[in-house]
PDB file of N, H, CA, C and O in Angstrom:
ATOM      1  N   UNK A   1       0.850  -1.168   0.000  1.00  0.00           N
ATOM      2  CA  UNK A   1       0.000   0.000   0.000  1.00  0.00           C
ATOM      3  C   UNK A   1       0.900   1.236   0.000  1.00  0.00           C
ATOM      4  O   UNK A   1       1.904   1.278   0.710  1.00  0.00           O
ATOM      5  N   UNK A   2       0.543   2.222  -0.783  1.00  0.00           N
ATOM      6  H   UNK A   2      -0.273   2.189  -1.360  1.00  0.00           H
ATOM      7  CA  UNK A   2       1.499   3.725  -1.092  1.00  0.00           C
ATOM      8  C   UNK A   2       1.466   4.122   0.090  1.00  0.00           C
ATOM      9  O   UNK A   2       1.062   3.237   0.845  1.00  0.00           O
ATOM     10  N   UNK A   3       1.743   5.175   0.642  1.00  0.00           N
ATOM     11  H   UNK A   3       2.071   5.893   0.028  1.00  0.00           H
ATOM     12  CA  UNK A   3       1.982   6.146   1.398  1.00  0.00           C
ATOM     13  C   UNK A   3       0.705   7.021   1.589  1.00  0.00           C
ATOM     14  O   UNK A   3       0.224   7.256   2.698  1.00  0.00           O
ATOM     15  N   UNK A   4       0.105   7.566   0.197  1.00  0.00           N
ATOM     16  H   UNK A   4       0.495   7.375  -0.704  1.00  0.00           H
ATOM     17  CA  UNK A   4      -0.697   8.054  -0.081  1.00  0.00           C
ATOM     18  C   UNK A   4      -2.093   7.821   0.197  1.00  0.00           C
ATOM     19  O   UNK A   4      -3.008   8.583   0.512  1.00  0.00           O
ATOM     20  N   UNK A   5      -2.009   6.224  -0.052  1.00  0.00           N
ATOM     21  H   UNK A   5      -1.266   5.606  -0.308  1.00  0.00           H
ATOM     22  CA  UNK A   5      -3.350   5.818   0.529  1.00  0.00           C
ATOM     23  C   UNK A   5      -3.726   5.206   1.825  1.00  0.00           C
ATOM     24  O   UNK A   5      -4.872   4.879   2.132  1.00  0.00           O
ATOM     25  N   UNK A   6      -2.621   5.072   2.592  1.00  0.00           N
ATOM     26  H   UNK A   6      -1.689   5.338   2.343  1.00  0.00           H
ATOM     27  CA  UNK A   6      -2.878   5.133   3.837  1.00  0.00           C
ATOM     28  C   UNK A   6      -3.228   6.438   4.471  1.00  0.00           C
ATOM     29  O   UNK A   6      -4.140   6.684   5.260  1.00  0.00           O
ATOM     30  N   UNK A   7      -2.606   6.977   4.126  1.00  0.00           N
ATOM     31  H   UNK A   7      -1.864   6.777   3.485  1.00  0.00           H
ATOM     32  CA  UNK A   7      -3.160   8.909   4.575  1.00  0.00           C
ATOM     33  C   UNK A   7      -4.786   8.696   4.398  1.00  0.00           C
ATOM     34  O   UNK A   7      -5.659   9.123   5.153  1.00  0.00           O
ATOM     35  N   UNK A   8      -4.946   7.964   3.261  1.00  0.00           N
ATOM     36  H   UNK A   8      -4.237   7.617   2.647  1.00  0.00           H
ATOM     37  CA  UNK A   8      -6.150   8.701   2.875  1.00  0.00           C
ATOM     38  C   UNK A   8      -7.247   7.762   3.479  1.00  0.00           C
ATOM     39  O   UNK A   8      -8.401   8.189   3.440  1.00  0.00           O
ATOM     40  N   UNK A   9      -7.017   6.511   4.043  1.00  0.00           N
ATOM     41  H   UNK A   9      -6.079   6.164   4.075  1.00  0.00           H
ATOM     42  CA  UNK A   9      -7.548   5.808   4.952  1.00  0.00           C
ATOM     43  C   UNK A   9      -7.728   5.938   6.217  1.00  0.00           C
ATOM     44  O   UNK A   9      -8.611   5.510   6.960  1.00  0.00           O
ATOM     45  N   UNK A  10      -6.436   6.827   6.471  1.00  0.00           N
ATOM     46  H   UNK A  10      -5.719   7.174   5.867  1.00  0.00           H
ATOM     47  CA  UNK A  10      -6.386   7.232   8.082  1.00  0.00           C
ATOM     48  C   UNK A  10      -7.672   8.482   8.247  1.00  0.00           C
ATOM     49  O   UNK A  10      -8.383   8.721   9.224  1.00  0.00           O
ATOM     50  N   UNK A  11      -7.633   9.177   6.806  1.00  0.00           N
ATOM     51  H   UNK A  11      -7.056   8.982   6.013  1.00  0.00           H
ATOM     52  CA  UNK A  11      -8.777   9.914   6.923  1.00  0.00           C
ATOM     53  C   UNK A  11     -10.603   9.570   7.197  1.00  0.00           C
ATOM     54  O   UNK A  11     -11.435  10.003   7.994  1.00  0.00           O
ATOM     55  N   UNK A  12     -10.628   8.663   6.175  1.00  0.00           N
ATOM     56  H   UNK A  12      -9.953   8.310   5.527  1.00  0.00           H
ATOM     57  CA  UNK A  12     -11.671   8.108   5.645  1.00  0.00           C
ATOM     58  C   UNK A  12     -12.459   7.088   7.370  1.00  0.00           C
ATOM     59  O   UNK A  12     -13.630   6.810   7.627  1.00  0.00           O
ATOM     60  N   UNK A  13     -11.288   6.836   8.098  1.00  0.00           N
ATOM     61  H   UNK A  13     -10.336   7.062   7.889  1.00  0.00           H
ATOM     62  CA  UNK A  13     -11.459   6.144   9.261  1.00  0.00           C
ATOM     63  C   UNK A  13     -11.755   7.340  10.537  1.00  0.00           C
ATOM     64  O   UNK A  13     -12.250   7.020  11.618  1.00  0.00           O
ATOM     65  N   UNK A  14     -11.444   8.431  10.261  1.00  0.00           N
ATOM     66  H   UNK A  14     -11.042   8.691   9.383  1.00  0.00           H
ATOM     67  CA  UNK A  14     -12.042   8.962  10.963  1.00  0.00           C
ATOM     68  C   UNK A  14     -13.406   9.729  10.640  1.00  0.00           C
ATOM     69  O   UNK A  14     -13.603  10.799  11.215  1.00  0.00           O
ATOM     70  N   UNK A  15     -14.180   9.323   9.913  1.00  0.00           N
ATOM     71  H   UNK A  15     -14.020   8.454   9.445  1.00  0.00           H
ATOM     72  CA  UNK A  15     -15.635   9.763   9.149  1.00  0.00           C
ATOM     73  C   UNK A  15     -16.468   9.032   9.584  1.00  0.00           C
ATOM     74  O   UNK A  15     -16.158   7.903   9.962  1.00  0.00           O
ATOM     75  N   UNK A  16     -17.879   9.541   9.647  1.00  0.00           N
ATOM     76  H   UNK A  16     -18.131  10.458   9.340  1.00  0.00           H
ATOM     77  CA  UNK A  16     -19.291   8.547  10.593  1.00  0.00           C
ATOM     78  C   UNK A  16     -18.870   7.295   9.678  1.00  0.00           C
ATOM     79  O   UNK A  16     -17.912   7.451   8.920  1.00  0.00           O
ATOM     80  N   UNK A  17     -19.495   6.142   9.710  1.00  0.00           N
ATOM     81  H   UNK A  17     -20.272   6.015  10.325  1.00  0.00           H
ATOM     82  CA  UNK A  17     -19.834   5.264   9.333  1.00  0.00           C
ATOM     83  C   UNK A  17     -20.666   5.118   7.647  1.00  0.00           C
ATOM     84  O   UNK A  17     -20.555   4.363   6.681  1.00  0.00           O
ATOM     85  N   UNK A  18     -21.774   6.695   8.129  1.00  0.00           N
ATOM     86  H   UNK A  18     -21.863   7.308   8.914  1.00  0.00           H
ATOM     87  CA  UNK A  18     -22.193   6.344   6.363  1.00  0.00           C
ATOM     88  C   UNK A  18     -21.748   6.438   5.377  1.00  0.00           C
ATOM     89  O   UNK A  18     -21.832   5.829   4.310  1.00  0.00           O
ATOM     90  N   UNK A  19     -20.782   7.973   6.066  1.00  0.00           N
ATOM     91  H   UNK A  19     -20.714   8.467   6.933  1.00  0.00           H
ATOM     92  CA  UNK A  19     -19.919   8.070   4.972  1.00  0.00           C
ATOM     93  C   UNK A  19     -18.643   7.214   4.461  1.00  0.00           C
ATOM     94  O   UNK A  19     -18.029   7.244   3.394  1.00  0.00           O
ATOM     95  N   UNK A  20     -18.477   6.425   5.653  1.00  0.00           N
ATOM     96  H   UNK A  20     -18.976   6.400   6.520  1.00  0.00           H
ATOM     97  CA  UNK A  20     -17.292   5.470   4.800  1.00  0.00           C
ATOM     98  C   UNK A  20     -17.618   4.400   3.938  1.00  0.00           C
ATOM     99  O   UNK A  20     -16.952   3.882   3.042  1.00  0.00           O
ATOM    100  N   UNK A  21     -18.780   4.147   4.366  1.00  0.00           N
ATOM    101  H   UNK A  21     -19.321   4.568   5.094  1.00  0.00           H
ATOM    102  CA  UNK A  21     -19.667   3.006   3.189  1.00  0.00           C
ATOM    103  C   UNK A  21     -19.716   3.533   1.804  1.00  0.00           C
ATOM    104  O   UNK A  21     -19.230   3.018   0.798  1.00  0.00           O
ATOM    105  N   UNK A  22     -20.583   4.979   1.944  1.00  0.00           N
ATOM    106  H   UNK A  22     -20.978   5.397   2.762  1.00  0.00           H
ATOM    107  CA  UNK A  22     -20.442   5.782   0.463  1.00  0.00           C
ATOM    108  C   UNK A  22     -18.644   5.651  -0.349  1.00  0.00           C
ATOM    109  O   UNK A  22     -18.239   5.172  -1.408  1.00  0.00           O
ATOM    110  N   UNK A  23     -18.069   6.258   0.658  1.00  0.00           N
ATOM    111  H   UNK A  23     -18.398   6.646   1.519  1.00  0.00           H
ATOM    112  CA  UNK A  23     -16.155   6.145   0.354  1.00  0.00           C
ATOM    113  C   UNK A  23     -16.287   4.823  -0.293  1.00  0.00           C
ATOM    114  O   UNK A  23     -16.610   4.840  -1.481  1.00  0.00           O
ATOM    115  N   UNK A  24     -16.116   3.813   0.211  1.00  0.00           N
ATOM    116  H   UNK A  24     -15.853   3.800   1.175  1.00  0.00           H
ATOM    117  CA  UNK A  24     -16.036   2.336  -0.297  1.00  0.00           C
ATOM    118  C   UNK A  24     -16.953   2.244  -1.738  1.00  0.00           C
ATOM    119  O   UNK A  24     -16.492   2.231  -2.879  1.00  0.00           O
ATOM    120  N   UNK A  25     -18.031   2.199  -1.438  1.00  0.00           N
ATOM    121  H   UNK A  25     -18.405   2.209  -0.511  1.00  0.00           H
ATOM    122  CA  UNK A  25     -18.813   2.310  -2.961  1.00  0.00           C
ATOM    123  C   UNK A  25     -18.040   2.771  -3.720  1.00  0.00           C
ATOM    124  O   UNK A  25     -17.612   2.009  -4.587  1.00  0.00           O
ATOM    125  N   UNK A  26     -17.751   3.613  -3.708  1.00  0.00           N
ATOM    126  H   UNK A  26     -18.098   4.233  -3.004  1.00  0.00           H
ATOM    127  CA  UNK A  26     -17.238   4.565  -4.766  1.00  0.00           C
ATOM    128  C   UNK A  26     -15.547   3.903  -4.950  1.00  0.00           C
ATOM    129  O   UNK A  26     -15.073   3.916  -6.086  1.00  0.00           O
ATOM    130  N   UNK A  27     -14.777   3.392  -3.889  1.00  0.00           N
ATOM    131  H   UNK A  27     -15.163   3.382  -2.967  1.00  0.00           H
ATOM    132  CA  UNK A  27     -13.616   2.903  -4.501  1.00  0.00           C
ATOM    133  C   UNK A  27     -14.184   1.086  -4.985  1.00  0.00           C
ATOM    134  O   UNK A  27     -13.211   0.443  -5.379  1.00  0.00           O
ATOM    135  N   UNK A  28     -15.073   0.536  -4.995  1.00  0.00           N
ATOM    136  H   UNK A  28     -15.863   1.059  -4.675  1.00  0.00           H
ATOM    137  CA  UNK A  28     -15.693  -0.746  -5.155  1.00  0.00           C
ATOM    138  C   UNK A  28     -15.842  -0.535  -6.724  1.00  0.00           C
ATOM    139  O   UNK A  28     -15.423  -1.414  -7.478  1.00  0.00           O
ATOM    140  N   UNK A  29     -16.418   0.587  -7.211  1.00  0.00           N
ATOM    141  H   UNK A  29     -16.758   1.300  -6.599  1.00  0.00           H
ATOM    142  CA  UNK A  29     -16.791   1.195  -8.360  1.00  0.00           C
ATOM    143  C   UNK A  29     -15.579   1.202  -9.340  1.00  0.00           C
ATOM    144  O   UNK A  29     -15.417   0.628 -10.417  1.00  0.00           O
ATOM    145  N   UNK A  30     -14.648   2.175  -8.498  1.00  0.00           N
ATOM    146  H   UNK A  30     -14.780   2.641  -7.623  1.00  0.00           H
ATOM    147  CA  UNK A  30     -12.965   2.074  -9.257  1.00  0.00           C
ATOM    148  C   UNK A  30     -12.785   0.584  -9.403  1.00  0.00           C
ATOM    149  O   UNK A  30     -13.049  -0.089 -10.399  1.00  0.00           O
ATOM    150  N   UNK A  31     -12.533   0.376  -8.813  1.00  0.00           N
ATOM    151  H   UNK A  31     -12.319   0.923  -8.004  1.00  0.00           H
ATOM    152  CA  UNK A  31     -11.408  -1.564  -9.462  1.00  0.00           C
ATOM    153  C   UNK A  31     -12.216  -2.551  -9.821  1.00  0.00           C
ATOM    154  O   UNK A  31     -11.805  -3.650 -10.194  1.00  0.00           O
ATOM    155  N   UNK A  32     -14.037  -2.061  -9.687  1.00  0.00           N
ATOM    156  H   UNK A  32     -14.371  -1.168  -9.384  1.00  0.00           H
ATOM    157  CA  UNK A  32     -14.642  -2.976 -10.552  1.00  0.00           C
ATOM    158  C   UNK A  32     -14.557  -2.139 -12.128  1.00  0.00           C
ATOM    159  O   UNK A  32     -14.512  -2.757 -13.193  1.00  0.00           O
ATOM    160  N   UNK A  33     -14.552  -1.409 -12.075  1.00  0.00           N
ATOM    161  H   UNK A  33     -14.588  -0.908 -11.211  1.00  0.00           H
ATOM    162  CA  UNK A  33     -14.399  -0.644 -13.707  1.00  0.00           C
ATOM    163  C   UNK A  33     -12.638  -1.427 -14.295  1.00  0.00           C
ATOM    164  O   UNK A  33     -12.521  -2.164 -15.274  1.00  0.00           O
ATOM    165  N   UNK A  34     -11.553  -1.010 -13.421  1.00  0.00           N
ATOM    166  H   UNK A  34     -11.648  -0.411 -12.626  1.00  0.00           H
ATOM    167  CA  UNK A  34     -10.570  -2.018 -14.002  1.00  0.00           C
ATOM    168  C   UNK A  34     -10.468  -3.123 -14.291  1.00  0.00           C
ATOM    169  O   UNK A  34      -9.906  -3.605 -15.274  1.00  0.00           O
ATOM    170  N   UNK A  35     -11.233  -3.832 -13.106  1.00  0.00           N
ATOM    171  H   UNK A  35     -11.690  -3.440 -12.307  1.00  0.00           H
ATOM    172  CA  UNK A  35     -11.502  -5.127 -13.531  1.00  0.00           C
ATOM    173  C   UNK A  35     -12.349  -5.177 -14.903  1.00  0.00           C
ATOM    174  O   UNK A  35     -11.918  -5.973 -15.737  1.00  0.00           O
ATOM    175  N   UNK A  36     -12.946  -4.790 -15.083  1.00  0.00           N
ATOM    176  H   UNK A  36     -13.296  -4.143 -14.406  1.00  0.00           H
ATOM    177  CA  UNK A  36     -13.775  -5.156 -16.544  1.00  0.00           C
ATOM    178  C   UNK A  36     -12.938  -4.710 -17.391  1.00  0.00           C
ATOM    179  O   UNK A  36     -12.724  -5.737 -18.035  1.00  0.00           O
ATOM    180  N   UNK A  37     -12.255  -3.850 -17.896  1.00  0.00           N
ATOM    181  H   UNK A  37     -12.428  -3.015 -17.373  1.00  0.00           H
ATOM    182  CA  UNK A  37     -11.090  -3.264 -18.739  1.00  0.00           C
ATOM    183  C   UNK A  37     -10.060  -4.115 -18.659  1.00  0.00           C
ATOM    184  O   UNK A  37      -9.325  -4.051 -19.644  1.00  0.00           O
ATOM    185  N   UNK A  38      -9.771  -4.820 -17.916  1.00  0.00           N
ATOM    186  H   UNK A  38     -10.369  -4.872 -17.115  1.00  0.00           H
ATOM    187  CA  UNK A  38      -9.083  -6.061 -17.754  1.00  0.00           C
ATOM    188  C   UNK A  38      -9.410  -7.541 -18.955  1.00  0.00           C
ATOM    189  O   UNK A  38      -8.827  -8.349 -19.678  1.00  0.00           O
ATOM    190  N   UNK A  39     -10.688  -7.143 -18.512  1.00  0.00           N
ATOM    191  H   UNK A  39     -11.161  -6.487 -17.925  1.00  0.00           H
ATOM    192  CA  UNK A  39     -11.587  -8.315 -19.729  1.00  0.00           C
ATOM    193  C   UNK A  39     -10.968  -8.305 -20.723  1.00  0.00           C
ATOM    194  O   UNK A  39     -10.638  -9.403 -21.174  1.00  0.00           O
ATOM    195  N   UNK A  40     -10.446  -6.693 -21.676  1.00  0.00           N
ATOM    196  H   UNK A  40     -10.713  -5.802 -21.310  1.00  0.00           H
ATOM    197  CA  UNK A  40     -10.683  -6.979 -22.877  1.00  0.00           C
ATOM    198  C   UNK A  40      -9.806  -6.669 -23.141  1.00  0.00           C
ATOM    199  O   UNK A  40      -9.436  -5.644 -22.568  1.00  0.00           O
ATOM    200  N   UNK A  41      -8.504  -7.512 -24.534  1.00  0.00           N
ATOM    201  H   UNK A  41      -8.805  -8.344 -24.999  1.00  0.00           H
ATOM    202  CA  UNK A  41      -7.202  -6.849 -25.297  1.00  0.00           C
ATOM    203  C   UNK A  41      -7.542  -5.457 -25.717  1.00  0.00           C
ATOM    204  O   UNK A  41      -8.643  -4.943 -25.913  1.00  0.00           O
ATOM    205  N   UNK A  42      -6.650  -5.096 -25.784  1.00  0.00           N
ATOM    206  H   UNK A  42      -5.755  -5.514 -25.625  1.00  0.00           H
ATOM    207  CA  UNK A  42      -5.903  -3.700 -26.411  1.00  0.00           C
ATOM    208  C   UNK A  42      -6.371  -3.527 -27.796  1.00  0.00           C
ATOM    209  O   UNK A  42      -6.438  -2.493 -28.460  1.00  0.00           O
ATOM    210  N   UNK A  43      -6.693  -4.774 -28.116  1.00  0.00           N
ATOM    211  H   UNK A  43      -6.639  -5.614 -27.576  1.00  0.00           H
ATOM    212  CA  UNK A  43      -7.207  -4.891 -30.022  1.00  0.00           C
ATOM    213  C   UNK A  43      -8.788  -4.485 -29.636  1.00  0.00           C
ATOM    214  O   UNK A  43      -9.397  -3.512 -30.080  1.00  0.00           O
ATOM    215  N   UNK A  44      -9.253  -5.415 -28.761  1.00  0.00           N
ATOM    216  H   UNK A  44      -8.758  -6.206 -28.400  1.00  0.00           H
ATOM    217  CA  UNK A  44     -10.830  -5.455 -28.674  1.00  0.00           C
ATOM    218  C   UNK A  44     -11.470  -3.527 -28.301  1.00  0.00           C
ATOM    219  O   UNK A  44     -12.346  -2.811 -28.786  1.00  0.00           O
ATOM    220  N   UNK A  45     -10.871  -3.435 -27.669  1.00  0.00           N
ATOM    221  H   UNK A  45     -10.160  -4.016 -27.275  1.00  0.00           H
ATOM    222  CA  UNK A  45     -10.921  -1.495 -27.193  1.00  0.00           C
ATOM    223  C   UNK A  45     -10.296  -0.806 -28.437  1.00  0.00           C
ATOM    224  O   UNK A  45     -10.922   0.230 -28.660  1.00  0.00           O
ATOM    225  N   UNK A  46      -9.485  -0.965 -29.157  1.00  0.00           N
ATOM    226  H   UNK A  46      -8.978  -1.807 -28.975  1.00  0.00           H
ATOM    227  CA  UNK A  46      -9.019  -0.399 -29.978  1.00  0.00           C
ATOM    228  C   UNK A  46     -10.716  -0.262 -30.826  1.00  0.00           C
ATOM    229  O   UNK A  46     -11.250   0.772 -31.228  1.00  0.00           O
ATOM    230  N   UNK A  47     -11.367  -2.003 -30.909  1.00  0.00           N
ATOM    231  H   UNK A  47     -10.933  -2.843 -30.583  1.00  0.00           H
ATOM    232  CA  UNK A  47     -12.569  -1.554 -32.180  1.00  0.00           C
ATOM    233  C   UNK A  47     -13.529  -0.791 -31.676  1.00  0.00           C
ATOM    234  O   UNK A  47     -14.269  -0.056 -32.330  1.00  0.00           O
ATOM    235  N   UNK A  48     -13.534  -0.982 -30.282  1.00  0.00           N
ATOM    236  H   UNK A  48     -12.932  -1.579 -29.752  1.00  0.00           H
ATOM    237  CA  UNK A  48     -14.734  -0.483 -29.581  1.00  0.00           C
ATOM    238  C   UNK A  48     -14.627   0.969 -29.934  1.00  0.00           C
ATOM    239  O   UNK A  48     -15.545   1.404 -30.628  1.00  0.00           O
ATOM    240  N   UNK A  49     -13.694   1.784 -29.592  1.00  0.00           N
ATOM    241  H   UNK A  49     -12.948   1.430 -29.028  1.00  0.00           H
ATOM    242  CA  UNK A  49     -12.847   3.061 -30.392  1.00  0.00           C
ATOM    243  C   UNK A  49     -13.752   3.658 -31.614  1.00  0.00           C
ATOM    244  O   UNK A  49     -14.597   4.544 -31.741  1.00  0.00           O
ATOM    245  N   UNK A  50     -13.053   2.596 -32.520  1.00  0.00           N
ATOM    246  H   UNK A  50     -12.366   1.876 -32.416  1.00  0.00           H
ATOM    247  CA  UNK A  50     -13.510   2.795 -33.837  1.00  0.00           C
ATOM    248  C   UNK A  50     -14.480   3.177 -33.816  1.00  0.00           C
ATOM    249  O   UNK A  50     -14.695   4.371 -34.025  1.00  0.00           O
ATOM    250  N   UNK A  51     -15.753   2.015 -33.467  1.00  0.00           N
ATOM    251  H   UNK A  51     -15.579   1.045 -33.297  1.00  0.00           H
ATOM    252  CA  UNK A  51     -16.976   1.677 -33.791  1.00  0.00           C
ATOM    253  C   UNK A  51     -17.994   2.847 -32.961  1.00  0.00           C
ATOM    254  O   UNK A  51     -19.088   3.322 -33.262  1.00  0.00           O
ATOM    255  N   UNK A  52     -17.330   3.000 -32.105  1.00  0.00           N
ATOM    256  H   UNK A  52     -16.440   2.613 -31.860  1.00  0.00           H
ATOM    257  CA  UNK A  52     -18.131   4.338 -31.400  1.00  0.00           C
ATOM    258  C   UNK A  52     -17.379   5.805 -32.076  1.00  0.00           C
ATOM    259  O   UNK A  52     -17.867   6.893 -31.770  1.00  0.00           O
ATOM    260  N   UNK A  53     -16.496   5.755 -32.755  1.00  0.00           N
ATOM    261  H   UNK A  53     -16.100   4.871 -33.004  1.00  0.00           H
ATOM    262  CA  UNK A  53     -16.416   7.295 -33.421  1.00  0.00           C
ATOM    263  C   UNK A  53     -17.026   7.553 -34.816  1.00  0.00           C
ATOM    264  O   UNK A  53     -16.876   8.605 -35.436  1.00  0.00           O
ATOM    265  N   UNK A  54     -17.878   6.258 -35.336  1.00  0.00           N
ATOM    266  H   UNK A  54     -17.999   5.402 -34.832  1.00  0.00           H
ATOM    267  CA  UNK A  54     -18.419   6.153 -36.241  1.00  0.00           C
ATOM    268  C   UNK A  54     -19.713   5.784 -36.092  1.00  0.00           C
ATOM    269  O   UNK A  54     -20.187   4.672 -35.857  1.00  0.00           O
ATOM    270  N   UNK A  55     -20.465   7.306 -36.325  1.00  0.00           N
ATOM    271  H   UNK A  55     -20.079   8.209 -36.516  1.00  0.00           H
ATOM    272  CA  UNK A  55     -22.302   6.800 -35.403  1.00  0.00           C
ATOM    273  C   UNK A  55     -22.666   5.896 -36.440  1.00  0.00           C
ATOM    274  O   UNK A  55     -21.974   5.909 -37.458  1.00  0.00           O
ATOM    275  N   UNK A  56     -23.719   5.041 -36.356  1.00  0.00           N
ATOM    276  H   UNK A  56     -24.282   5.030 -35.529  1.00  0.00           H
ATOM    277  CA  UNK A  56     -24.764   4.507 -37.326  1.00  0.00           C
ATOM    278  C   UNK A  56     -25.998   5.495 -37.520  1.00  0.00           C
ATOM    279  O   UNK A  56     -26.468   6.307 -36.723  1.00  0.00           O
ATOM    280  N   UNK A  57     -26.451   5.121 -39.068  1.00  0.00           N
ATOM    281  H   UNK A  57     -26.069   4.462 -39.716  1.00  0.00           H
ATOM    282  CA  UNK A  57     -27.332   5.473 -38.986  1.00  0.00           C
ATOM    283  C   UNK A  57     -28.585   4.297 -38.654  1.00  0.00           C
ATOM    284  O   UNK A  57     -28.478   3.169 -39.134  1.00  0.00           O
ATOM    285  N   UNK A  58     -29.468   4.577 -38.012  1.00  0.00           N
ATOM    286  H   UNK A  58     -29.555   5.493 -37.622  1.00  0.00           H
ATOM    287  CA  UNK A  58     -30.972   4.096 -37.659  1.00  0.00           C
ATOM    288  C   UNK A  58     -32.326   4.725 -38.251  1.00  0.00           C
ATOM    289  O   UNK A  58     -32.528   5.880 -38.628  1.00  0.00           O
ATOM    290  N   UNK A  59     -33.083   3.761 -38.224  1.00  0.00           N
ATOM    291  H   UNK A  59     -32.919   2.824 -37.918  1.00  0.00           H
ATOM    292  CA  UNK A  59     -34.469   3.723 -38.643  1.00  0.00           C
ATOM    293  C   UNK A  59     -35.368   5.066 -37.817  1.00  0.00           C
ATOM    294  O   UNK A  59     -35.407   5.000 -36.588  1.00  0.00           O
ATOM    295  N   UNK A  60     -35.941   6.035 -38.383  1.00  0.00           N
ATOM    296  H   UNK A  60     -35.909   6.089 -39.381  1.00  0.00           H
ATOM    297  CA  UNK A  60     -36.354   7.537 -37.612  1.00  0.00           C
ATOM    298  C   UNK A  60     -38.294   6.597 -37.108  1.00  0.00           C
ATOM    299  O   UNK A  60     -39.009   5.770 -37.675  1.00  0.00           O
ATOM    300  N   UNK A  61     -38.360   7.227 -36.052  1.00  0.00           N
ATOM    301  H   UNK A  61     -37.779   7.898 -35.591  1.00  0.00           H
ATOM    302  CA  UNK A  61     -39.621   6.859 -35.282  1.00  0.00           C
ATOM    303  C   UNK A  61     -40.517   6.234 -36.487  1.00  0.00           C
ATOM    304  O   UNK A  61     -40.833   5.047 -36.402  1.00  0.00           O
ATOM    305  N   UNK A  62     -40.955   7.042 -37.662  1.00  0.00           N
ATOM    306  H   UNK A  62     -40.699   8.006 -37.731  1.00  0.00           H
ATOM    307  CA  UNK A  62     -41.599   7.199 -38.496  1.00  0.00           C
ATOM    308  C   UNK A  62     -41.205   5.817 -39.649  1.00  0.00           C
ATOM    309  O   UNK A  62     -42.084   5.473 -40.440  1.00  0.00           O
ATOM    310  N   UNK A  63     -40.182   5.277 -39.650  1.00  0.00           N
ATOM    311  H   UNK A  63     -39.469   5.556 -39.008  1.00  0.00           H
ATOM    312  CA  UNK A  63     -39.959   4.832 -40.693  1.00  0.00           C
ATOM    313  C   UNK A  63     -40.345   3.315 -39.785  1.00  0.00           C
ATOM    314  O   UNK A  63     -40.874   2.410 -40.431  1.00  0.00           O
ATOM    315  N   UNK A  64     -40.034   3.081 -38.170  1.00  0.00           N
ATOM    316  H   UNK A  64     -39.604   3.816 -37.646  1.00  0.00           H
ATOM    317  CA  UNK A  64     -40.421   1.885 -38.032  1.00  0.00           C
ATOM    318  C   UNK A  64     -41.761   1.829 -37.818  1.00  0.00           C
ATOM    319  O   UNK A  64     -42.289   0.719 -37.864  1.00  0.00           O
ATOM    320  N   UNK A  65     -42.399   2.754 -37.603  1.00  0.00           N
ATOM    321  H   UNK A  65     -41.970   3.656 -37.566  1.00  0.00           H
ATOM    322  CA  UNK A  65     -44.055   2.842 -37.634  1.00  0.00           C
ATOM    323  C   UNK A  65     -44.308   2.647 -38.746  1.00  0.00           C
ATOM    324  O   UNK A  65     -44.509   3.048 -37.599  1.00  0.00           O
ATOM    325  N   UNK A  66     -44.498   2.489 -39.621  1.00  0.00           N
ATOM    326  H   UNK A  66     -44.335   2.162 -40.552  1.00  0.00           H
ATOM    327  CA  UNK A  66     -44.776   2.083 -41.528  1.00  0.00           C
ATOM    328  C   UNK A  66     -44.327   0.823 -41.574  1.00  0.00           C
ATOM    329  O   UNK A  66     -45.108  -0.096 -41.823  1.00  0.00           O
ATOM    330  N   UNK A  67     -43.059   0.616 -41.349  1.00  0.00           N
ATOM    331  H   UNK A  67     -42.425   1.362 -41.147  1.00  0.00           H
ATOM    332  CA  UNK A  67     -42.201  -0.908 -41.162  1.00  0.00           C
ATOM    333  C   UNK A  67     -43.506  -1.895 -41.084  1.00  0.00           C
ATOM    334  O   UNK A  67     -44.108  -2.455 -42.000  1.00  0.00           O
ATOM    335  N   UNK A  68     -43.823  -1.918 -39.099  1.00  0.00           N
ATOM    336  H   UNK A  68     -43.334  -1.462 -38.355  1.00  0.00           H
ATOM    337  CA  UNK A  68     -45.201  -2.379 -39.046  1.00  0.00           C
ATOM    338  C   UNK A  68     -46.463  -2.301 -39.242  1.00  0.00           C
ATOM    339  O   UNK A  68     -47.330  -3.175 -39.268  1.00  0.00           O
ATOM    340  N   UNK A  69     -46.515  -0.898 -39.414  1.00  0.00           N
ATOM    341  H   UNK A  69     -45.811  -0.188 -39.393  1.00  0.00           H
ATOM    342  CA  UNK A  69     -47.861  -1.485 -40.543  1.00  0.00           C
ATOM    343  C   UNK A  69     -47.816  -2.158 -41.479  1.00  0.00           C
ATOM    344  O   UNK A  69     -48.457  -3.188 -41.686  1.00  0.00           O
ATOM    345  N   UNK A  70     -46.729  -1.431 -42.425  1.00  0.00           N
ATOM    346  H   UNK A  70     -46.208  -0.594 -42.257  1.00  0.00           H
ATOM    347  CA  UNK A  70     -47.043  -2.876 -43.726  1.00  0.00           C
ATOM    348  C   UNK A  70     -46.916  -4.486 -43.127  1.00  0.00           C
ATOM    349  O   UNK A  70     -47.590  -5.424 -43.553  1.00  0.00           O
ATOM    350  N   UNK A  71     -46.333  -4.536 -42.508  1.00  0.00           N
ATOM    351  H   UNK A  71     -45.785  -3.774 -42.162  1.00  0.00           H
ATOM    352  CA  UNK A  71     -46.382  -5.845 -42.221  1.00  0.00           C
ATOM    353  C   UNK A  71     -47.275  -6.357 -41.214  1.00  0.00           C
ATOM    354  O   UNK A  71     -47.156  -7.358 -40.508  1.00  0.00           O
ATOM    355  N   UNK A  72     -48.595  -5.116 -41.299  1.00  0.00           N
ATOM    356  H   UNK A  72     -48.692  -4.303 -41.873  1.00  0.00           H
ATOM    357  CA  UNK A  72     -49.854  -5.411 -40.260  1.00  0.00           C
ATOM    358  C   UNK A  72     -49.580  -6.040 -38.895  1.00  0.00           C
ATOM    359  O   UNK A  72     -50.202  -7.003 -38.446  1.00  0.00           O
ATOM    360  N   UNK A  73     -48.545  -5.369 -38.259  1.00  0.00           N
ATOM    361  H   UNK A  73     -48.040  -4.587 -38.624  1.00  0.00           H
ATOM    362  CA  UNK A  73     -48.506  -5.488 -36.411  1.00  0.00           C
ATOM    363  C   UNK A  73     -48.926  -4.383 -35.887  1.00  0.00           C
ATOM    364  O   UNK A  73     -48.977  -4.260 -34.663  1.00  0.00           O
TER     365      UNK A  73
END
């Protein structure tokens, strides 16, 4: 453990109780987000990248309302 985050524990330990639960959530939050970024190669995020800087286009309210009608749903 750093230096740093013992400080910041020594803090966090002197706070009521609710608030150290909230504290925790919120670092539970951090290293479950790494952990999932963990999941995936460097290739797989690389497409994710891609694929989100390139919107799609989709079907406008109007065009899937016609969709089903013609096809009487």
């Amino acid at each position: 453990m750093t230096k740093r985050l013992k400080q910041a524990i020594e803090r966090v330990r002197a706070l009521p109780e609710a608030r150290q639960d909230e504290i925790a959530e919120m670092l539970l939050d951090l290293t479950g987000r790494d952990a999932m970024r963990a999941g995936l190669t460097e290739e797989q995020w690389s497409e994710i990248r891609r694929r989100m800087a390139t919107p799609r286009e989709y079907a406008s309210d109007a065009e899937v309302e016609a969709f089903f009608k013609r096809e009487g749903r």
